[in-house]
PASEBA-1860 file (N, C-alpha, C; in nm, 3 decimals):
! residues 262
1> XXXXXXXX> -1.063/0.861/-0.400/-1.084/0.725/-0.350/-1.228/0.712/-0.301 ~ -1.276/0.543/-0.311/-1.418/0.552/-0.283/-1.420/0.440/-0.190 ~ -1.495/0.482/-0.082/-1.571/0.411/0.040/-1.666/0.329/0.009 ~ -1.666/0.203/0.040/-1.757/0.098/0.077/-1.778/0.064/0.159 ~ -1.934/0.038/0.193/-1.968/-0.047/0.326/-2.032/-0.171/0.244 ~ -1.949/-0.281/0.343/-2.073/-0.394/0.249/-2.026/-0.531/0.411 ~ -2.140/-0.577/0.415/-2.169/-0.701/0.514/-2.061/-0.644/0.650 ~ -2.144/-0.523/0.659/-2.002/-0.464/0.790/-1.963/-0.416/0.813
9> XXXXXXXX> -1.810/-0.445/0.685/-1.697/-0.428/0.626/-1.684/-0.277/0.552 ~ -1.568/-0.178/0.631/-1.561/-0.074/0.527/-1.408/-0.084/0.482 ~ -1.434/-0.063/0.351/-1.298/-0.044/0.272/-1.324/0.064/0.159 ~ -1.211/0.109/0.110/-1.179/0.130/0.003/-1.105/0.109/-0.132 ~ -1.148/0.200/-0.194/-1.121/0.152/-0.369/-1.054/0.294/-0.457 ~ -0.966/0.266/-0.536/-0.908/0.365/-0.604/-1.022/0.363/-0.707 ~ -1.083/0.500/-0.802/-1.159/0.550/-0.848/-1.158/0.514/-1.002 ~ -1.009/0.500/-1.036/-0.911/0.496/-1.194/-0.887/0.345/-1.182
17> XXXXXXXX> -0.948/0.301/-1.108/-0.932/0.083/-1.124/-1.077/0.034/-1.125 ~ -1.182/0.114/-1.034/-1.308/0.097/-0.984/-1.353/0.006/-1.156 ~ -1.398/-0.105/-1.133/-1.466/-0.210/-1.216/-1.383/-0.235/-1.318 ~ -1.245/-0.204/-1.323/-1.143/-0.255/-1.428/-1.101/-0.408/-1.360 ~ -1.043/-0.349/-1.228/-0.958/-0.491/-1.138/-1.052/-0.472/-1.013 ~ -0.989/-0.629/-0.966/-1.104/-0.630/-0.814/-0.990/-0.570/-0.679 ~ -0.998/-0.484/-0.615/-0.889/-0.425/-0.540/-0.952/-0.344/-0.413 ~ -0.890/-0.324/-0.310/-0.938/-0.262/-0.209/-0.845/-0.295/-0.093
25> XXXXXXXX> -0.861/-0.127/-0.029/-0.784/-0.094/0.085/-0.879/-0.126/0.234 ~ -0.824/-0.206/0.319/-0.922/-0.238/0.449/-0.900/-0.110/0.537 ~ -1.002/-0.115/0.604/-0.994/-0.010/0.733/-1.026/-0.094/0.849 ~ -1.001/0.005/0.955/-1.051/-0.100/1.109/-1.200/-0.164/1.090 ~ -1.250/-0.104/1.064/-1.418/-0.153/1.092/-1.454/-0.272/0.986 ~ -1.511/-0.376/1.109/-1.610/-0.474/1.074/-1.504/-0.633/1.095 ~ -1.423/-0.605/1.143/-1.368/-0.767/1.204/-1.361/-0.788/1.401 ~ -1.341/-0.897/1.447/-1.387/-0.942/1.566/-1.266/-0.916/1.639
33> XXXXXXXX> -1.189/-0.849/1.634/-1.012/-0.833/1.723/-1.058/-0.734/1.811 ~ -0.989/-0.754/1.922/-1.051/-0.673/2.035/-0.938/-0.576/2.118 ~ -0.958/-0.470/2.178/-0.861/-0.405/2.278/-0.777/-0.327/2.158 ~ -0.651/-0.274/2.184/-0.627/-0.166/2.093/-0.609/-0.222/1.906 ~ -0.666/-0.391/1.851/-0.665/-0.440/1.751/-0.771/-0.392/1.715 ~ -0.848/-0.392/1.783/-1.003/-0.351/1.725/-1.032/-0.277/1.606 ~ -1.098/-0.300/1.500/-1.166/-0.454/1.545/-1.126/-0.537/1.367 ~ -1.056/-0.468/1.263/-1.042/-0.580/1.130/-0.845/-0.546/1.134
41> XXXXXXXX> -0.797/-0.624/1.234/-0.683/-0.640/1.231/-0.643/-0.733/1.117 ~ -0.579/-0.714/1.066/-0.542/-0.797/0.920/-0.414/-0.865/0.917 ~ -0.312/-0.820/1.022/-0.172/-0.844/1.059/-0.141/-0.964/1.112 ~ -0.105/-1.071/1.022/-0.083/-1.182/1.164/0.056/-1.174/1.240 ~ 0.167/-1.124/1.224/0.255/-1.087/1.307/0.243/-1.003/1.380 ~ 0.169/-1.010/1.475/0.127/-0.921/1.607/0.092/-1.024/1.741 ~ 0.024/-0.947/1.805/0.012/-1.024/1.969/-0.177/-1.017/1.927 ~ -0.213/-1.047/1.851/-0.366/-1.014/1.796/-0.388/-1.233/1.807
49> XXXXXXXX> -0.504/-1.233/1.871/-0.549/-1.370/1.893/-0.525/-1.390/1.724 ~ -0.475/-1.511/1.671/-0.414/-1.562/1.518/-0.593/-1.610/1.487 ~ -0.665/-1.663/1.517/-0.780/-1.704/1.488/-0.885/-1.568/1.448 ~ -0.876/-1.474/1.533/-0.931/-1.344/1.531/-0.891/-1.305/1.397 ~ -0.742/-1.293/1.319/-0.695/-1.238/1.222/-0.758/-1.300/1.123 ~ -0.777/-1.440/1.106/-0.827/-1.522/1.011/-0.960/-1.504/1.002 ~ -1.023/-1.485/1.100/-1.147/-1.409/1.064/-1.197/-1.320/0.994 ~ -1.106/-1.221/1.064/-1.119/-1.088/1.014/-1.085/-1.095/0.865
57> XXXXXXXX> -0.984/-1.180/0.821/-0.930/-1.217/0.664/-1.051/-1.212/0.562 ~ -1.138/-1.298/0.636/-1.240/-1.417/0.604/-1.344/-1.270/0.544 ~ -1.366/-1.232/0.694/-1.516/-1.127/0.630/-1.444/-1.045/0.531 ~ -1.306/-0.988/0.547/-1.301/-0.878/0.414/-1.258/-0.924/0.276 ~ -1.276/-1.062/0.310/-1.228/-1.108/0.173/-1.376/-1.153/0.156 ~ -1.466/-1.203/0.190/-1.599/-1.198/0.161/-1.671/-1.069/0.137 ~ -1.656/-0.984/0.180/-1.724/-0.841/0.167/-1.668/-0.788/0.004 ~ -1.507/-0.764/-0.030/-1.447/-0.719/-0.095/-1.435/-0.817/-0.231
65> XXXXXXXX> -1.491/-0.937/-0.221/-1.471/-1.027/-0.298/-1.384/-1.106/-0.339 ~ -1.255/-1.137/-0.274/-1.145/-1.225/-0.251/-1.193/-1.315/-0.203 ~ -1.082/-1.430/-0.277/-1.035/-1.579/-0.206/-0.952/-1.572/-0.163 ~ -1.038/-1.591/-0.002/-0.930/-1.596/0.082/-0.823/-1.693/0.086 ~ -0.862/-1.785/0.035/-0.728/-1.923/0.000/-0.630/-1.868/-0.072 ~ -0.649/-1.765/-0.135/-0.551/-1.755/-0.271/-0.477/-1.587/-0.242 ~ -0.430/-1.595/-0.142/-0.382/-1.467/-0.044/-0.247/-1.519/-0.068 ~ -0.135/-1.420/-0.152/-0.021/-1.401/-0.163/0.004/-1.314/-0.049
73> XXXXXXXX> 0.118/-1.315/0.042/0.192/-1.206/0.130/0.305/-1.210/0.172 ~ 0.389/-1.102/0.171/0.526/-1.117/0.227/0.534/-1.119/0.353 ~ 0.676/-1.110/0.392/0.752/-1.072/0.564/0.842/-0.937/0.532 ~ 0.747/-0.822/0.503/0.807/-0.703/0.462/0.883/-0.700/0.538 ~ 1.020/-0.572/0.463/1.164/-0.590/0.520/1.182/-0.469/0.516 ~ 1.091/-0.347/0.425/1.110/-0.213/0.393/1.227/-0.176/0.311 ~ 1.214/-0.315/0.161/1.297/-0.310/0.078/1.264/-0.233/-0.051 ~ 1.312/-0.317/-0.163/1.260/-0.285/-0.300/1.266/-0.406/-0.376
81> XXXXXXXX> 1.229/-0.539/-0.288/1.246/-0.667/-0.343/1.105/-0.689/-0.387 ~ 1.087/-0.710/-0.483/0.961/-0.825/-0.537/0.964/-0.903/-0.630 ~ 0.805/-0.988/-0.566/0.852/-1.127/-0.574/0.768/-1.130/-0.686 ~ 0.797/-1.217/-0.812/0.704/-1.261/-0.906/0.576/-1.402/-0.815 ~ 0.436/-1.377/-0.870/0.346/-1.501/-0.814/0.335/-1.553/-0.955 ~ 0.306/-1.680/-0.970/0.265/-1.748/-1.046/0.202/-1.825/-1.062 ~ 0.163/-1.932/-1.034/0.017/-2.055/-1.008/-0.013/-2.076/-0.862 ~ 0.069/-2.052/-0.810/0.056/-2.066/-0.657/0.087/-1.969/-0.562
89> XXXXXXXX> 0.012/-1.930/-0.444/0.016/-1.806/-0.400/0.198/-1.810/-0.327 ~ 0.235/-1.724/-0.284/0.370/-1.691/-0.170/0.333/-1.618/-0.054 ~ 0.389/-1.709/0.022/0.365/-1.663/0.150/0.492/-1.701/0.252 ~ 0.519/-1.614/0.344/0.662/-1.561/0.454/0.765/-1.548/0.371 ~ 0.809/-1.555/0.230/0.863/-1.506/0.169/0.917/-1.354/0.188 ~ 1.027/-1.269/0.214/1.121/-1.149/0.226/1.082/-1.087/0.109 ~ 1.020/-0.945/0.159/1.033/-0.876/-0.001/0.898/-0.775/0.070 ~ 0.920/-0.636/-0.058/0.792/-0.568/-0.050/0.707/-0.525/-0.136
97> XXXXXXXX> 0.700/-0.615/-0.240/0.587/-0.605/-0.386/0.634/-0.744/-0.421 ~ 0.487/-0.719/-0.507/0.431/-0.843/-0.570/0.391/-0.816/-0.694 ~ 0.401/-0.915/-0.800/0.351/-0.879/-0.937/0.301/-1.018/-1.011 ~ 0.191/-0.998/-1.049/0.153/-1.124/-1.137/0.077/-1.072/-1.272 ~ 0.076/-1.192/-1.343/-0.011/-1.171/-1.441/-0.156/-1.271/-1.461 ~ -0.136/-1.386/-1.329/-0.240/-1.492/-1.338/-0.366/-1.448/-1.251 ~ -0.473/-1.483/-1.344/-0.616/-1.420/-1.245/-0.632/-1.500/-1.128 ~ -0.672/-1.478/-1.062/-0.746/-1.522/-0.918/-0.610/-1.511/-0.825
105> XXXXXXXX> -0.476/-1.462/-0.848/-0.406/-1.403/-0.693/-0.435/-1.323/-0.681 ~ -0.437/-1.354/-0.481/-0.479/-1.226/-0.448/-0.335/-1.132/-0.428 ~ -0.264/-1.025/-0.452/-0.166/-0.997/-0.396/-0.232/-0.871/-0.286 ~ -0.109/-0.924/-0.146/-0.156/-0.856/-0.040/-0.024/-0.811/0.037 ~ -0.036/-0.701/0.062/0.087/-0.614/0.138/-0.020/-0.550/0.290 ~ 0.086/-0.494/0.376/0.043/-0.487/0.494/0.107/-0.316/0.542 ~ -0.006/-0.249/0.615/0.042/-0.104/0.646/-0.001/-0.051/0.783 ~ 0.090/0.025/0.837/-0.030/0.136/0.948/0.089/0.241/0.917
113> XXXXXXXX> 0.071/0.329/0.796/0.137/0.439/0.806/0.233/0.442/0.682 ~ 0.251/0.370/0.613/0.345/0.320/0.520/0.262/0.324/0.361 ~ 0.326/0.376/0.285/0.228/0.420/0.157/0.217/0.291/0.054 ~ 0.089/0.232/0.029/0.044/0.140/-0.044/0.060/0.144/-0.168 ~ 0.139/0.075/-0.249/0.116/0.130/-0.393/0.024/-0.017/-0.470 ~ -0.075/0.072/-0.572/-0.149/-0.102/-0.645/-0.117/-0.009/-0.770 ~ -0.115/-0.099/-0.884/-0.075/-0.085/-1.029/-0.126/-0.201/-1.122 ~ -0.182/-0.169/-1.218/-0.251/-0.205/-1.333/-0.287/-0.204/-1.436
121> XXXXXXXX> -0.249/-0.309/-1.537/-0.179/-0.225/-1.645/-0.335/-0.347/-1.750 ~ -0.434/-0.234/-1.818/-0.551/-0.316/-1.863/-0.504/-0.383/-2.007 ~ -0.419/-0.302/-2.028/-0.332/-0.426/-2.193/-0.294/-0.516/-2.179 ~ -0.175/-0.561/-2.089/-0.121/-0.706/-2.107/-0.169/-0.735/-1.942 ~ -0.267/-0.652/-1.877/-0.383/-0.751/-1.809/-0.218/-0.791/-1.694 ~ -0.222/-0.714/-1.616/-0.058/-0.726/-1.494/-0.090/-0.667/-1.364 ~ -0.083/-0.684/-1.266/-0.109/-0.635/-1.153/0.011/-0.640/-1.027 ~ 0.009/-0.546/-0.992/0.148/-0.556/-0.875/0.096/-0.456/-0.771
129> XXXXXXXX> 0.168/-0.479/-0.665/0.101/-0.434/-0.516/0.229/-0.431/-0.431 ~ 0.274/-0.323/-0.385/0.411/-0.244/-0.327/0.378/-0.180/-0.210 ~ 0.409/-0.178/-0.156/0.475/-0.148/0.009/0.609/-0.041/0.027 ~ 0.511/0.047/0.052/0.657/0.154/0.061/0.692/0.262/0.185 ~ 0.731/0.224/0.296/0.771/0.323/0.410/0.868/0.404/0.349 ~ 0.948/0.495/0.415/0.954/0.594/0.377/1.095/0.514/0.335 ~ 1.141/0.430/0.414/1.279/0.361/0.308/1.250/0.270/0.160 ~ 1.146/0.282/0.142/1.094/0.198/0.016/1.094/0.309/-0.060
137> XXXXXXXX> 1.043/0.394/-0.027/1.017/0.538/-0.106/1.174/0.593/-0.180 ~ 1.243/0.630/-0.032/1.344/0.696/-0.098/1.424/0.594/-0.181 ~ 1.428/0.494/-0.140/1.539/0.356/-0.268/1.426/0.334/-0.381 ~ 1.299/0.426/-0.442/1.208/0.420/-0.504/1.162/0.309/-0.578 ~ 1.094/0.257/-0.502/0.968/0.154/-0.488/0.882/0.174/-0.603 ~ 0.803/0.264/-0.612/0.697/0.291/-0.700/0.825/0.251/-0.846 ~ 0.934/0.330/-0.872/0.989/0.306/-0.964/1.019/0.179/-1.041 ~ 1.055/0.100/-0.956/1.113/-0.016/-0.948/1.001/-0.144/-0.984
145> XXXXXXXX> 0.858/-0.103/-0.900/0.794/-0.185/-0.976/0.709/-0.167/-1.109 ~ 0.733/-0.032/-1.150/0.708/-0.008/-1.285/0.800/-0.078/-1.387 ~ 0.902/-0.069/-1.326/1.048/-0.177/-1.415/1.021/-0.287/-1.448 ~ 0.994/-0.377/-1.290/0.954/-0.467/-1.314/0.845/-0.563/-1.357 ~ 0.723/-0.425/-1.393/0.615/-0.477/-1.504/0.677/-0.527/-1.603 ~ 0.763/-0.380/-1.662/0.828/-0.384/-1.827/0.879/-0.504/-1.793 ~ 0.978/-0.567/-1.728/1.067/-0.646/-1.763/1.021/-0.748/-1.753 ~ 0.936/-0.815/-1.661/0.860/-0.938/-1.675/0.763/-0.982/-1.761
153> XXXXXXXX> 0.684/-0.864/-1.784/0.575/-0.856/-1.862/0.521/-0.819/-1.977 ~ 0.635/-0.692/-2.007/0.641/-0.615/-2.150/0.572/-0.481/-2.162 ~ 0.526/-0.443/-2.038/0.410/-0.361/-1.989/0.442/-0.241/-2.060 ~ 0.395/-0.121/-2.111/0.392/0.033/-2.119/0.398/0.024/-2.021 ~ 0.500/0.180/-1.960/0.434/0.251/-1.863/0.318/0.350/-1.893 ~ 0.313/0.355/-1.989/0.206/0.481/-2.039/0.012/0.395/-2.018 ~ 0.054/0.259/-2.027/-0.060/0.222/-1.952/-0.128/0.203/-1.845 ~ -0.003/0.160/-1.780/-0.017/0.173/-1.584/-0.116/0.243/-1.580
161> XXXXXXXX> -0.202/0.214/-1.453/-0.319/0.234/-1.372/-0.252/0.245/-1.284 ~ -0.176/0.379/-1.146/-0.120/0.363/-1.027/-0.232/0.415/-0.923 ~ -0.205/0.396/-0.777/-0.260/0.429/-0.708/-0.215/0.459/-0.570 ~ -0.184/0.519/-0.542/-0.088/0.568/-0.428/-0.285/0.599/-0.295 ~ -0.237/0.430/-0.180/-0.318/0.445/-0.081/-0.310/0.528/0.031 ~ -0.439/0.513/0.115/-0.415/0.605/0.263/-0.324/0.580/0.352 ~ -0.237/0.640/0.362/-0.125/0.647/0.456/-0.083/0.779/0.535 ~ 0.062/0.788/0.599/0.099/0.924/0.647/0.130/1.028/0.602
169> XXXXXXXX> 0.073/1.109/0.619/0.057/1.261/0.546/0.188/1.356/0.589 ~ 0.188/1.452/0.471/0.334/1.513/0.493/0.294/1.623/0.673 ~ 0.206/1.603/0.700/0.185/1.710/0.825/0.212/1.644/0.934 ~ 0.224/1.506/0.914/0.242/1.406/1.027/0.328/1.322/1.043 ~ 0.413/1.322/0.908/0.564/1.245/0.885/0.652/1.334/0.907 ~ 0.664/1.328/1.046/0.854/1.449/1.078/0.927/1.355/1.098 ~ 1.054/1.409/1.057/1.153/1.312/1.027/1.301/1.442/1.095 ~ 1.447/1.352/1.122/1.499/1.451/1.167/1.605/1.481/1.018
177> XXXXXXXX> 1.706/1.578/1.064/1.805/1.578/0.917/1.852/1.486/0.879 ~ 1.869/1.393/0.937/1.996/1.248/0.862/1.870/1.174/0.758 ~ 1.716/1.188/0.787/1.642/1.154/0.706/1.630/1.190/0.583 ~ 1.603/1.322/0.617/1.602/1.438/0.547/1.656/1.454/0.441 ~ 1.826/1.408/0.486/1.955/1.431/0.375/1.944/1.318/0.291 ~ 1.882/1.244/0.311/1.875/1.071/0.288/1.797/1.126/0.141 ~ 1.659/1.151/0.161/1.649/1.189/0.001/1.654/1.271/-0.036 ~ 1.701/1.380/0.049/1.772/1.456/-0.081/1.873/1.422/-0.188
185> XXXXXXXX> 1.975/1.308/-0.081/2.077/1.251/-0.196/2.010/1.167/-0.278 ~ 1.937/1.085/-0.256/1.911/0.962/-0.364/1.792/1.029/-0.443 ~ 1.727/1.112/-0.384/1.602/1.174/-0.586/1.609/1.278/-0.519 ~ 1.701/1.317/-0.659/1.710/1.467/-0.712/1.629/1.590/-0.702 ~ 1.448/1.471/-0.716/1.391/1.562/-0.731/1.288/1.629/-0.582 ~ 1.377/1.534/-0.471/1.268/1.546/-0.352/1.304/1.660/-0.286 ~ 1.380/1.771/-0.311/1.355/1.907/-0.286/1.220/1.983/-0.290 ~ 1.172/1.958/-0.343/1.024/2.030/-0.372/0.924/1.894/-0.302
193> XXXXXXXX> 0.943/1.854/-0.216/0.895/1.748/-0.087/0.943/1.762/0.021 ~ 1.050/1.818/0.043/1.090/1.785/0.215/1.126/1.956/0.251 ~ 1.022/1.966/0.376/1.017/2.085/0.436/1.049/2.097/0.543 ~ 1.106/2.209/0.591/1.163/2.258/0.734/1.067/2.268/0.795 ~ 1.070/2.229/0.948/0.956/2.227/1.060/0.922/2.377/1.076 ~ 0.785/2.414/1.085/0.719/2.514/1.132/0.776/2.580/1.268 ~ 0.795/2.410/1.377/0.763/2.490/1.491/0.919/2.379/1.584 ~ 0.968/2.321/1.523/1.080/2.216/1.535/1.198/2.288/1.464
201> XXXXXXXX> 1.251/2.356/1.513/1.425/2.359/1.479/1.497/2.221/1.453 ~ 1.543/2.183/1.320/1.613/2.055/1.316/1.541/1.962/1.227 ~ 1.392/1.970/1.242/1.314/1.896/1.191/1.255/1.935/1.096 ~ 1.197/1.793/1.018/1.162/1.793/0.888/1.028/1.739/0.863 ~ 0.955/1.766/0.754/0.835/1.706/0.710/0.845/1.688/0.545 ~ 0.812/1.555/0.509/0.826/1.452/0.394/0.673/1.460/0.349 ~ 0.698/1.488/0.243/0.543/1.446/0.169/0.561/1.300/0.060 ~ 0.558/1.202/0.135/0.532/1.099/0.086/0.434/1.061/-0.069
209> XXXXXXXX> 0.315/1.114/-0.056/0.298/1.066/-0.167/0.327/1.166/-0.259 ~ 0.338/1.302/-0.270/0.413/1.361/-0.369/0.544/1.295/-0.392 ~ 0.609/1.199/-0.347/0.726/1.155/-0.404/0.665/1.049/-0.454 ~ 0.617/0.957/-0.389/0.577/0.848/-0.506/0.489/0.883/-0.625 ~ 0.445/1.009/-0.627/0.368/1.014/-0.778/0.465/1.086/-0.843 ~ 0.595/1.170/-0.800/0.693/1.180/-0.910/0.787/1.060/-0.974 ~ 0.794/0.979/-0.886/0.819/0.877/-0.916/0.745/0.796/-0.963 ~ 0.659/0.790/-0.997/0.571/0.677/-1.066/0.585/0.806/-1.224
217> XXXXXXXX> 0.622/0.906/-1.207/0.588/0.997/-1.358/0.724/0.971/-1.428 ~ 0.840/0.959/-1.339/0.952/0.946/-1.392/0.981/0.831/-1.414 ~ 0.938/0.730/-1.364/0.900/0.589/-1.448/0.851/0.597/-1.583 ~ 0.758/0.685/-1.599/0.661/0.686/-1.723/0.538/0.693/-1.730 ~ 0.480/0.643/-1.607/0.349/0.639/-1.579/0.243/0.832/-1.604 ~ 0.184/0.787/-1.657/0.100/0.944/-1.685/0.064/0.974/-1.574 ~ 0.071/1.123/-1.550/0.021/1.191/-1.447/-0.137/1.153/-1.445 ~ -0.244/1.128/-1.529/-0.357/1.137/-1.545/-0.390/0.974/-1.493
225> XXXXXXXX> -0.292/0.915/-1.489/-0.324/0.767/-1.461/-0.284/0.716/-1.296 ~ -0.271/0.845/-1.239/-0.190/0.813/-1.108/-0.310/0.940/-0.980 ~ -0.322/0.773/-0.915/-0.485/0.851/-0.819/-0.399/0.857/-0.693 ~ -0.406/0.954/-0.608/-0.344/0.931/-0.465/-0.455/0.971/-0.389 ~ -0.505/0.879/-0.300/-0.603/0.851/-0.174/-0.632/0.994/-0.118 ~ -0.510/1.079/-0.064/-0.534/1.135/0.016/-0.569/1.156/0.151 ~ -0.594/1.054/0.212/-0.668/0.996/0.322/-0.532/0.928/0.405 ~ -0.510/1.032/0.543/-0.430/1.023/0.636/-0.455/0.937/0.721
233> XXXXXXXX> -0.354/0.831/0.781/-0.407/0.753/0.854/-0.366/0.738/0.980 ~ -0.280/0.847/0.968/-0.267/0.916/1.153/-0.351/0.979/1.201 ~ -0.399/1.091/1.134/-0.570/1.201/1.122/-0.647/1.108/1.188 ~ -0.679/0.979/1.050/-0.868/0.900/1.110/-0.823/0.826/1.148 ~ -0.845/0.795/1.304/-0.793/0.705/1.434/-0.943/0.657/1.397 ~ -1.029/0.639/1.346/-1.197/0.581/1.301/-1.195/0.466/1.195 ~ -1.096/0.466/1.103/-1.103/0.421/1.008/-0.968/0.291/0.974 ~ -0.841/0.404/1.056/-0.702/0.357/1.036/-0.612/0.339/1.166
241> XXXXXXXX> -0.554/0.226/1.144/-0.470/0.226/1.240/-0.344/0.298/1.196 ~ -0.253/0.357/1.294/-0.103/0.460/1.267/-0.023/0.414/1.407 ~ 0.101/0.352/1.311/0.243/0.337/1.363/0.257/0.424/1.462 ~ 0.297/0.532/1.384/0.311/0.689/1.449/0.226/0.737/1.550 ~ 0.057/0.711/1.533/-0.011/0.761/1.664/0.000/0.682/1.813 ~ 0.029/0.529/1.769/0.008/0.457/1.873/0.076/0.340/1.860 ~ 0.209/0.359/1.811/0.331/0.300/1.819/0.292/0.097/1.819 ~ 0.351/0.023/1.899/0.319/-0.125/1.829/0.179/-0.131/1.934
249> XXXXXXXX> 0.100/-0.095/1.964/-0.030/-0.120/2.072/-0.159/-0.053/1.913 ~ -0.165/-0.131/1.786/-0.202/-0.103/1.694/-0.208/-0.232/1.632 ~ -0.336/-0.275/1.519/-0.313/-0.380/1.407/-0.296/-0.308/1.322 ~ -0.284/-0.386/1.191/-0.249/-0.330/1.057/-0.342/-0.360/0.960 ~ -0.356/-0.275/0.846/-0.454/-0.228/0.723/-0.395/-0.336/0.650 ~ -0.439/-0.371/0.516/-0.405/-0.404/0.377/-0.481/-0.400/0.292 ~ -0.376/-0.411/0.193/-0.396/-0.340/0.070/-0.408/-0.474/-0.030 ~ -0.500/-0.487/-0.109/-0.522/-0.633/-0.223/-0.560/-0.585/-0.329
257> XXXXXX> -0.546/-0.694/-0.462/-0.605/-0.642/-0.591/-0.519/-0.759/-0.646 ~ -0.664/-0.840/-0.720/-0.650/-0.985/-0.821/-0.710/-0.965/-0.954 ~ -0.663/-0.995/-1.036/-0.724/-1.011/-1.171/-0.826/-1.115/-1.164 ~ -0.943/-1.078/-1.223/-1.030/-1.190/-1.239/-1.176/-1.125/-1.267 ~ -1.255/-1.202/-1.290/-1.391/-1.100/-1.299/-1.453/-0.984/-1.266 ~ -1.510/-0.875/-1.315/-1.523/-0.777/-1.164/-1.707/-0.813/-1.152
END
């Protein structure tokens, strides 16, 4: 993944999209929210001044190159619902992905800790943007909106562009057994992901994005076409806000990517 600074504003960009689609992950730095929002809170369901958020909208959609008018977003539920966009953006709409095929939406999902998925498919020109906590994950999210390329759109998976963003790292996602057992039952294959605590009797650690990139492979998607960030966002308290480090006294990241010129 690649870092930008521009009018401020730092974000990032998956490496395997870089000048295909216009897309980028926000970090804290370079909006006006103050006290533990500080300072590019992106969340408007919070206790964050609502004018401050729109700001902050404003510069990273100016920095990153979005219209800000044309901002699709849900009222994530930590499902596997998504919503088709089509001429007109959606917004407070229930659900946690988005998929279009028309240029200039922006689709936008919302995180502090929760794994971002963007997808892009440069043949039939499709873009979708998923939201996946760790209950999106295990009812597999990444999967689901690979489906729902094919089925709306006609997509290969063998074309997909995935990108699994900065989120919580398996060293910092403990979880207890009833979690634990949770995917082990529903993918088969998350044995070789979920580890016994080092130093916690009882407890567990999830490697999140190793499950969503088996899952994006068992979709179809090529291993060679699937970038994961790497970039913990409990670790950089500099860059990211985390659920987990500092519970609701936190704003939230997002994640965008519109078809349209680069």
């Amino acid at each position: 993944m690649k870092k930008i600074e521009k009018n401020g504003a730092v974000y990032f960009v998956f490496e395997n999209m870089e000048g295909m689609v216009r897309h980028g992950f926000s970090s804290r730095i370079g909006g006006v929210s103050q006290g533990y929002f500080a300072a590019m809170n992106l969340g408007l369901y919070t206790d964050d001044n609502p004018l401050a958020v729109q700001e902050n909208r404003r510069r990273f959609c100016d920095a990153a190159g979005f219209d800000v008018n044309s901002i699709s977003g849900l009222r994530q539920q930590h499902t596997t619902d998504m919503i088709r966009v089509d001429e007109n953006p959606v917004m407070d709409m229930h659900g946690d992905g988005l998929v279009t095929n028309i240029p200039g939406q922006v689709l936008t999902t919302y995180y502090a800790d929760c794994v971002p998925l963007l997808f892009y498919d440069p043949v039939k020109k499709v873009i979708a943007n998923c939201h996946a906590g760790w209950r999106g994950t295990v009812h597999n999210m990444a999967g689901v909106a690979v489906q729902r390329m094919v089925a709306e759109y006609g997509c290969n998976p063998r074309n997909i562009l995935a990108g699994i963003g900065p989120s919580i790292c398996q060293r910092n996602f403990e979880v207890g057994p009833e979690v634990a057992q949770e995917f082990k039952d529903l993918l088969p294959f998350c044995g070789d992901f979920v580890y016994n605590s080092d130093n916690k009797p009882g407890k567990f650690h999830i490697d999140l994005w190793g499950i969503n990139r088996a899952s994006l492979m068992a979709a179809g998607v090529l291993k060679e076409n699937i970038e994961v960030a790497g970039l913990c966002t409990f670790d950089d308290e500099v860059h990211f806000y985390s659920h987990r480090r500092n519970g609701k006294q936190r704003g939230s990241l997002a994640a965008f990517i519109a078809l349209g010129d680069q």
